[in-house]
KEKE-3310 file (N, C-alpha, C; in steps of 0.2 Angstrom, whole numbers, plus 5000, padded with zeros to 4 digits):
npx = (5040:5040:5047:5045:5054:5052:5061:5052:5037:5046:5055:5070:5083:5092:5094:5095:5082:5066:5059:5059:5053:5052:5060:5049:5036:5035:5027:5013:4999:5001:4993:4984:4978:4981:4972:4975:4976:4964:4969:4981:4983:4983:4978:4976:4988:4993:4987:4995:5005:5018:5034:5032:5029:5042:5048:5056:5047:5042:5052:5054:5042:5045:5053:5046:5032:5031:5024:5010:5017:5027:5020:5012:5022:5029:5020:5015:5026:5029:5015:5019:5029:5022:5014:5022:5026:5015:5015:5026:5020:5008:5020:5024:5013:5010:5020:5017:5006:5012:5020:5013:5008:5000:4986:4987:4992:4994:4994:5001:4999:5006:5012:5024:5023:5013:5010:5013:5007:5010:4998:4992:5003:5012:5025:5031:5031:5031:5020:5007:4996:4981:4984:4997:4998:4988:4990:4988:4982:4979:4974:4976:4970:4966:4964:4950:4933:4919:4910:4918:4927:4930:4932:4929:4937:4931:4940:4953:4968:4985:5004:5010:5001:5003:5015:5007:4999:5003:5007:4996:4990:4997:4993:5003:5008:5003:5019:5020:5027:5027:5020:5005:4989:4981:4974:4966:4953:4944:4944:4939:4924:4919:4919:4925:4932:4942:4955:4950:4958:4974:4991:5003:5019:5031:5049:5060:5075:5078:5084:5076:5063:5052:5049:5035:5022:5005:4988:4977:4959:4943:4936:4941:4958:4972:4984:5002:5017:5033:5045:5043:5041:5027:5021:5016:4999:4987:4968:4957:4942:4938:4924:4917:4925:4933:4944:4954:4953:4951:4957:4954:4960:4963:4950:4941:4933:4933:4945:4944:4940:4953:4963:4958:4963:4977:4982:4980:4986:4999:4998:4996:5009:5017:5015:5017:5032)
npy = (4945:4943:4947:4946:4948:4945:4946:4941:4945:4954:4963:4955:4965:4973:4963:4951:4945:4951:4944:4929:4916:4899:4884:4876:4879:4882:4877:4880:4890:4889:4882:4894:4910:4925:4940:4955:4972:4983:4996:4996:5001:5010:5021:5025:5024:5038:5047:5051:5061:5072:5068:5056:5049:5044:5041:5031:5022:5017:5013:5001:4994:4991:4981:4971:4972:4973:4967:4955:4939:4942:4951:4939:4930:4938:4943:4929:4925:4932:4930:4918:4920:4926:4914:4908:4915:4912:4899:4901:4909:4898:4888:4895:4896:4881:4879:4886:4880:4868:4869:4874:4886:4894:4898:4910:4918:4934:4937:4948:4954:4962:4975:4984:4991:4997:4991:4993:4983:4984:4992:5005:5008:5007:5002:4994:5008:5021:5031:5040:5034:5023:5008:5006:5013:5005:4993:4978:4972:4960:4957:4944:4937:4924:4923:4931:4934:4922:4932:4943:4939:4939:4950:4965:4979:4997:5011:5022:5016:5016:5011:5017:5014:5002:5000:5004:4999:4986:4987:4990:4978:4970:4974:4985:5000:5014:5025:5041:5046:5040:5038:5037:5028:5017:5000:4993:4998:4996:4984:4979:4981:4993:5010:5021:5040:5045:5047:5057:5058:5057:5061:5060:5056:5056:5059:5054:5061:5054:5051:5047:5046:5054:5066:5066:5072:5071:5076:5064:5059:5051:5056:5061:5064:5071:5074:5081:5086:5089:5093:5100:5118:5129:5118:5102:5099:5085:5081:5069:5062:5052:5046:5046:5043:5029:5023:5032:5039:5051:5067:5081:5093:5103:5111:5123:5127:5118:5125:5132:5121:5113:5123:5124:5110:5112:5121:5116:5105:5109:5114:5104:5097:5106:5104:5091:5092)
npz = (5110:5093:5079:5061:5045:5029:5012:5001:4996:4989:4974:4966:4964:4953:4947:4931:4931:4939:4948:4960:4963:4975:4967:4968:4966:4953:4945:4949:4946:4932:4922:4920:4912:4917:4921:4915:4927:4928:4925:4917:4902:4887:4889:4900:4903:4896:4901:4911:4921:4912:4918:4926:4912:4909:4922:4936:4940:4928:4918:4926:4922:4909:4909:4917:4911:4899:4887:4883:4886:4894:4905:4909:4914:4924:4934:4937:4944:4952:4962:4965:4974:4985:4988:4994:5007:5012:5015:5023:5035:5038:5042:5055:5062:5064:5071:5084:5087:5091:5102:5112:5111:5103:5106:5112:5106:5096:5079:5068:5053:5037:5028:5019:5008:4994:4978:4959:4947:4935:4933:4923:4917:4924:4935:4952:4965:4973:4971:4975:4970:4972:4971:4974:4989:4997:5008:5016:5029:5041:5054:5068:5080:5093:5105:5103:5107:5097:5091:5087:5078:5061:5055:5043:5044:5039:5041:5039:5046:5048:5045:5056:5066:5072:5083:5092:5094:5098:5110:5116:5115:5123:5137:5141:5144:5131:5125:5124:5114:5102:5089:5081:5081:5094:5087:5095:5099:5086:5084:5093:5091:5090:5090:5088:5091:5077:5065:5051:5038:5033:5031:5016:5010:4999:4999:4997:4987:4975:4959:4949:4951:4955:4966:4978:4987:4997:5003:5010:5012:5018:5004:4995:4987:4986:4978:4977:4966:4969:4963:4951:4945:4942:4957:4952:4953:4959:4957:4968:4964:4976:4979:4968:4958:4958:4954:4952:4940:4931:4933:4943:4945:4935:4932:4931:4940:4952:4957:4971:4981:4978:4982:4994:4999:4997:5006:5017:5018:5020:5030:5038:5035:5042:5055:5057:5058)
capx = (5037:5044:5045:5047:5053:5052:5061:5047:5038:5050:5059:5077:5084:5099:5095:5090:5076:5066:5054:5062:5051:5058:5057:5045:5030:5035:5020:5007:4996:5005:4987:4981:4979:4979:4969:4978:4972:4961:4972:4984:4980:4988:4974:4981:4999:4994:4982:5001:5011:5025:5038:5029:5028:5048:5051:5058:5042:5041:5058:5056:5036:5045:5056:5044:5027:5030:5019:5008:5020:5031:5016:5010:5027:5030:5014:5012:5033:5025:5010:5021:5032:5017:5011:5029:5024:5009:5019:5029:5014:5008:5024:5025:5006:5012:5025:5014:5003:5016:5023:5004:5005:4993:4979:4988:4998:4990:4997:4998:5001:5005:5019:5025:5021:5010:5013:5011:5007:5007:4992:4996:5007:5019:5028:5036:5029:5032:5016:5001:4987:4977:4987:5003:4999:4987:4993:4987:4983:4976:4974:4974:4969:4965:4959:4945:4928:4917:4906:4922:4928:4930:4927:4931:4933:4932:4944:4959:4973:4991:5007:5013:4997:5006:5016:5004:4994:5007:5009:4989:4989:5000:4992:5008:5006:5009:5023:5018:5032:5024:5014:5000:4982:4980:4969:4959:4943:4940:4945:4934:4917:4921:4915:4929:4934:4946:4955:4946:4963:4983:4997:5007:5026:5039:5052:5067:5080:5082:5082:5072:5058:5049:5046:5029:5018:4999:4985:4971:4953:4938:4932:4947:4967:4976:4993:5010:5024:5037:5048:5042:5038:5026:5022:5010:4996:4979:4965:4952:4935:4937:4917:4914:4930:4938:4953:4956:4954:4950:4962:4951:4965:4964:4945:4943:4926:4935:4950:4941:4945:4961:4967:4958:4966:4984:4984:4976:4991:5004:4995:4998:5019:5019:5015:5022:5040)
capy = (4947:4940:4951:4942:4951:4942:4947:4941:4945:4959:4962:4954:4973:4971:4953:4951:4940:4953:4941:4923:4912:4895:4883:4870:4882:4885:4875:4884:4893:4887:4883:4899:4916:4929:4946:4961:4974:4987:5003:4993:5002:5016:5027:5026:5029:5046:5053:5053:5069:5069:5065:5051:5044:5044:5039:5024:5017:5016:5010:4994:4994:4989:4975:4967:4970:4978:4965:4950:4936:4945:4952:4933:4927:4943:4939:4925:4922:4938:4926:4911:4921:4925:4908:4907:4916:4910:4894:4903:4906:4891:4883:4900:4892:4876:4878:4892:4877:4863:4872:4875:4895:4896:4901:4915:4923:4938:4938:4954:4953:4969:4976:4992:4997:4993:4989:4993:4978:4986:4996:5015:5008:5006:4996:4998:5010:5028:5036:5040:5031:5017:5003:5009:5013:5000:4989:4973:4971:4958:4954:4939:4937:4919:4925:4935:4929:4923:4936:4948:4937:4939:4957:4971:4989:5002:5015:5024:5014:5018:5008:5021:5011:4995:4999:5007:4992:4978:4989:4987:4972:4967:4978:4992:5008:5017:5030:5048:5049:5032:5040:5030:5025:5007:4997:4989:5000:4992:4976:4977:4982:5000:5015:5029:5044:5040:5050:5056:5060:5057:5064:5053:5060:5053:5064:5055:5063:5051:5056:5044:5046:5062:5067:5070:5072:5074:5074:5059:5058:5048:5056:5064:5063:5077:5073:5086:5084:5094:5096:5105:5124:5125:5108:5099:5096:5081:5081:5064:5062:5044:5045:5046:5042:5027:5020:5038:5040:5058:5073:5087:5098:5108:5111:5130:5129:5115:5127:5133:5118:5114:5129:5120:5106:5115:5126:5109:5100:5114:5114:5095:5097:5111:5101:5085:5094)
capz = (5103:5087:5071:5055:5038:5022:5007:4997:4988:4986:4967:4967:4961:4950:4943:4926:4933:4946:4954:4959:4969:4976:4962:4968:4963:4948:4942:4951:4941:4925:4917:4919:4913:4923:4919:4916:4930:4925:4922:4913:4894:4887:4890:4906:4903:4893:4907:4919:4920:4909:4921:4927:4909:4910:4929:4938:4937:4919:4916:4927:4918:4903:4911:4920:4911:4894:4884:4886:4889:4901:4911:4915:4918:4930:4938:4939:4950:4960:4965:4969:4980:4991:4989:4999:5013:5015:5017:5030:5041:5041:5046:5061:5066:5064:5078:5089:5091:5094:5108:5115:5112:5096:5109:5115:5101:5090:5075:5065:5045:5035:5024:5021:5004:4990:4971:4953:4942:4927:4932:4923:4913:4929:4940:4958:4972:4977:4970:4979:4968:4975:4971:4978:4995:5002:5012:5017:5037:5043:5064:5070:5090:5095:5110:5104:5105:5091:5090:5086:5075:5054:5057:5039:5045:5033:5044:5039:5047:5047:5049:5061:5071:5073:5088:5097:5093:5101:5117:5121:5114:5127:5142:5142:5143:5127:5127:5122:5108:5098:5083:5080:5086:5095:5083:5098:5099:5080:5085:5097:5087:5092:5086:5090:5086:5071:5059:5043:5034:5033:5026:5012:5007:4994:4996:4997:4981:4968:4951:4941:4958:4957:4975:4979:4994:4996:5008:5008:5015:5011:4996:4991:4986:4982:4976:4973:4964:4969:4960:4946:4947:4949:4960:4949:4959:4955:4963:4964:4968:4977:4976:4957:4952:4965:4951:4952:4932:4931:4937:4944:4948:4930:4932:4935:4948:4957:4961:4979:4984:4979:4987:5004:5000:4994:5013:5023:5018:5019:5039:5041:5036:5047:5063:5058:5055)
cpx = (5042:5041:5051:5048:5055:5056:5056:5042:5042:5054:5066:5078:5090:5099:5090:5082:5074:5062:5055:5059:5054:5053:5051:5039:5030:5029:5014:5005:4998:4999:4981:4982:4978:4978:4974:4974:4967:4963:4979:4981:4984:4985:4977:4986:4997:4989:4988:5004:5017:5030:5037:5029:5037:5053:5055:5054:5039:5048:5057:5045:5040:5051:5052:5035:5023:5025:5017:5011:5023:5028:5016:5015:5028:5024:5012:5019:5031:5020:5012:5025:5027:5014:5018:5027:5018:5012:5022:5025:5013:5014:5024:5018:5007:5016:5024:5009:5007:5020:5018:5005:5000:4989:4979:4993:4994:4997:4996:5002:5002:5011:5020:5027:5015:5012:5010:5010:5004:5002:4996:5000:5014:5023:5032:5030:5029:5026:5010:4994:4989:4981:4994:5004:4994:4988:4989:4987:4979:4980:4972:4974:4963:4960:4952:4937:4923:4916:4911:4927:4928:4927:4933:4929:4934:4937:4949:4965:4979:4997:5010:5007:4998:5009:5014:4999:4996:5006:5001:4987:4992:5001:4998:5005:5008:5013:5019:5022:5028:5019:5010:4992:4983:4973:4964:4955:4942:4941:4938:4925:4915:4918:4919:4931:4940:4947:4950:4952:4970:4986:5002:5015:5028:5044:5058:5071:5082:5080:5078:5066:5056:5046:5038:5026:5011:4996:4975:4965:4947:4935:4938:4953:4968:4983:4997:5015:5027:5042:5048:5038:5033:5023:5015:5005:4991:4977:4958:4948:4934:4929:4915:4918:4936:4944:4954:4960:4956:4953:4954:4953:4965:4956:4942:4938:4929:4942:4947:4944:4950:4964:4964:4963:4974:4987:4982:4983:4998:5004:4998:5006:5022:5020:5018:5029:5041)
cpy = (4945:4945:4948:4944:4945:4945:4947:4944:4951:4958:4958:4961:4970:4964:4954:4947:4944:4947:4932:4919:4906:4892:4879:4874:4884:4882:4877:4891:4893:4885:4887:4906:4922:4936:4951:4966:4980:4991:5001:4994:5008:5020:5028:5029:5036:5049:5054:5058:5067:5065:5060:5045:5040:5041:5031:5019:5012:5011:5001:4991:4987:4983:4969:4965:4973:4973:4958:4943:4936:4949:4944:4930:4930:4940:4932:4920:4926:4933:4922:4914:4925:4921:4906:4910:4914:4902:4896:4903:4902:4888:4888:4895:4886:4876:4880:4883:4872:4862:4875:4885:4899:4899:4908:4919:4925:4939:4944:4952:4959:4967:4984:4996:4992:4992:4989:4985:4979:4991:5006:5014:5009:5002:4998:5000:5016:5032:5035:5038:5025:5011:5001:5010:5011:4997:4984:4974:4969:4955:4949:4935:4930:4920:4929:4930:4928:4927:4940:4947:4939:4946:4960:4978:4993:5008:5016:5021:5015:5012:5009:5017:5006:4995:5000:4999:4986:4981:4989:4981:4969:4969:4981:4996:5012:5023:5033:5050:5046:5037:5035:5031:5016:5005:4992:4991:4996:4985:4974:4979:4988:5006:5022:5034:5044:5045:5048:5058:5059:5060:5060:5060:5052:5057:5062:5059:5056:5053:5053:5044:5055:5061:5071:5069:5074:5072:5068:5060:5053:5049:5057:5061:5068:5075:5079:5085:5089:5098:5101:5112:5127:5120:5106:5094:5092:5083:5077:5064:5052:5041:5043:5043:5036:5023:5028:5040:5048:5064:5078:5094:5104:5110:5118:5129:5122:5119:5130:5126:5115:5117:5126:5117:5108:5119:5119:5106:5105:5114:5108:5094:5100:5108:5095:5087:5098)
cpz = (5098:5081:5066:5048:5034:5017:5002:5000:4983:4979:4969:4962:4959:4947:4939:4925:4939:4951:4953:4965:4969:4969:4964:4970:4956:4941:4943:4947:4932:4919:4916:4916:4916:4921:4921:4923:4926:4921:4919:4903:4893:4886:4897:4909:4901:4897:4912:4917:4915:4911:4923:4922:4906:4917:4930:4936:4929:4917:4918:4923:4911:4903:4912:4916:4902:4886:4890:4890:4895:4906:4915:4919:4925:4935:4942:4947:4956:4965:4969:4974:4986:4993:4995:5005:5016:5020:5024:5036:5041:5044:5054:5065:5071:5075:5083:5092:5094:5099:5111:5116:5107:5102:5112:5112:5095:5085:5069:5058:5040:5031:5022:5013:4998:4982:4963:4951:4937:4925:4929:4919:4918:4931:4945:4964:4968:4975:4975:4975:4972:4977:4975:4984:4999:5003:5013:5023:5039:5052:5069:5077:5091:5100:5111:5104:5099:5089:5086:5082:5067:5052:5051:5041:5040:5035:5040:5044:5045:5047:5056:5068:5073:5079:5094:5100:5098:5107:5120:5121:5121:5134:5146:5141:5136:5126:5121:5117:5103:5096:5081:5085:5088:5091:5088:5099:5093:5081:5090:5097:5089:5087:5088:5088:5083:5068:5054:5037:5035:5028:5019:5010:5004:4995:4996:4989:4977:4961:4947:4946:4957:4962:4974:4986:4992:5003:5005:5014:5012:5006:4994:4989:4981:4982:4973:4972:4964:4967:4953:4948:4941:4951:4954:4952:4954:4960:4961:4967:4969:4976:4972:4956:4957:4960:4949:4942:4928:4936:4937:4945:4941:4929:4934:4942:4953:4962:4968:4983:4984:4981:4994:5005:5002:5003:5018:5024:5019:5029:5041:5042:5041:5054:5063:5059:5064)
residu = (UNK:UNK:UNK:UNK:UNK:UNK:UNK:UNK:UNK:UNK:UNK:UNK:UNK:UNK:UNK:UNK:UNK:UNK:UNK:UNK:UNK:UNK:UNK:UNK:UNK:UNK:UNK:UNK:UNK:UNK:UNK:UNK:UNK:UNK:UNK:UNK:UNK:UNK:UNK:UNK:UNK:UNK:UNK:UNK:UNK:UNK:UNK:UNK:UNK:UNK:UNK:UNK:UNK:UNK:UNK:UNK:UNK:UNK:UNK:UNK:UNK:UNK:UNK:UNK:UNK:UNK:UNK:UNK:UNK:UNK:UNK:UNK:UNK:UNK:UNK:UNK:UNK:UNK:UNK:UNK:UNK:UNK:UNK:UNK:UNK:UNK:UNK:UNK:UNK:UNK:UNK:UNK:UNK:UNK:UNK:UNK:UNK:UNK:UNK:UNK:UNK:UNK:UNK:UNK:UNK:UNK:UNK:UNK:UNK:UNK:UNK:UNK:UNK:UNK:UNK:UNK:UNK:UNK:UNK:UNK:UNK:UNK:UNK:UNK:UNK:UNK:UNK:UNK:UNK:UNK:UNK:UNK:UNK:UNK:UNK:UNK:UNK:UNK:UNK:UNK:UNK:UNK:UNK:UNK:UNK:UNK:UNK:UNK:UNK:UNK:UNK:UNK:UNK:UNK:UNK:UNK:UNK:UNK:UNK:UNK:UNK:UNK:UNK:UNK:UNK:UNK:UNK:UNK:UNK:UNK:UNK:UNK:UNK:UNK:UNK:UNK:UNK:UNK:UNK:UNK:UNK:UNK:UNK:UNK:UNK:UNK:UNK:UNK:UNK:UNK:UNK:UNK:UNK:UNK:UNK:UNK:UNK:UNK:UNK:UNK:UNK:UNK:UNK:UNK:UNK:UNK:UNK:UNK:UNK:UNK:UNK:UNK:UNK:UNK:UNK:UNK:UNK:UNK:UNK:UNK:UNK:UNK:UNK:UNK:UNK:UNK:UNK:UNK:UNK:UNK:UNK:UNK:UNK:UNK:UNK:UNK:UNK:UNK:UNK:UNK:UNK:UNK:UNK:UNK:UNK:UNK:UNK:UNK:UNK:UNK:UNK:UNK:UNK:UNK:UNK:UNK:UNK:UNK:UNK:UNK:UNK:UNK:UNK:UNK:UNK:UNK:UNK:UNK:UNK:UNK:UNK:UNK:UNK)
# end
């Protein structure tokens, strides 16, 4: 097994240039403009808690995205340093087949967080809207047959489900510590019984990072921020509302369920810890 981290398309942190791909892209996409995201307005910004409109977030917001010009340029170095790893797999393929092992090497692809672009009036990670912690994972097994081929699941997957995943992938047993589900029933055009919900936490301590934690399902997301007393809770209707526009958390005939949600997720800490 070979495991391959990238720097990109990660920020360079501390250079007054965050995002530096190599230069022989530096023409790609150069006669383009490229669409702000949706939640990129300042109705946006004024629906986030206060602290939120002061955070980390925001700070590197107005380096990286604080008007038009300095959005496309950000954007558009972001793109090329993807265009770089795309680069890199292909040359990884390149070699799997050159060395006759392409037909017998699954290749997994992921990352392990996901990324403001300005959406919110932000920039960065750590919060629990949409954009921030999807991930990207796509699975690519040479040996499966067409039929099971260019197959999108709609499932809740984890990354905690990656190790589980190599160890069947690779007919071992997987050990009973390994947090996780293995992803080959859905590979395999599967219909199992599948979570309907996870846990999300931020809680490292840093100052300009408001800690929060929440619990997600498919209609819902309820997010807490902790540190304020008391925690400042949201609550979204992925349903109605899936760019999570509308706070439902201050709504009085919604409070019945926030209090599920508030003890659901207080249940969930209790047995992970």
């Amino acid at each position: 097994m070979l495991q391959l981290y990238s720097k990109a398309a990660h920020c360079q942190d501390g250079d007054p240039w965050p995002f530096q791909p190599d230069p022989k892209y530096n023409s790609m996409y150069s006669d383009l403009e490229i669409p702000a995201p949706p939640l990129a307005s300042e109705d946006q910004f004024n629906r986030l808690p206060e602290f939120l409109k002061t955070s980390e977030a925001r700070t590197r917001w107005h380096v990286r995205f604080e008007n038009p010009a300095l959005f496309q340029k950000s954007i558009k170095d972001y793109y090329r340093l993807i265009a770089g790893l795309d680069e890199t797999v292909a040359a990884i393929r390149k070699k799997l087949d050159d060395k006759g092992f392409a037909e017998n090497t699954v290749i997994i692809y992921t990352s392990d967080n996901g990324f403001y672009l300005g959406d919110r009036g932000l920039a960065g990670k750590w919060y629990m809207h949409e954009e921030s912690i999807r991930l990207p994972l796509i699975i690519f097994d040479p040996r499966l047959p067409e039929i099971e081929r260019n197959m999108r699941r709609s499932e809740m997957v984890l990354n905690i489900d990656i190790s589980p995943t190599i160890f069947d992938l690779a007919g071992l047993p997987i050990p009973a510590k390994v947090q996780g589900k293995s992803l080959l029933p859905l590979l395999k055009h599967g219909d199992p019984d599948w979570r309907n919900s996870f846990v999300y936490e931020h809680r490292v301590p840093i100052k300009t990072i408001p800690e929060s934690e929440g619990l997600r399902t498919k209609r819902w997301s309820y997010v807490r921020y902790v540190e304020t007393d008391p925690p400042t809770e949201q609550l979204f209707d992925l349903e109605a509302d899936p760019l999570e526009e509308n706070d439902l958390a201050v709504l009085p005939d919604m409070q019945p369920l926030l209090n599920r949600f508030r003890n659901a997720l207080d249940q969930e800490i209790s047995e992970i810890e």
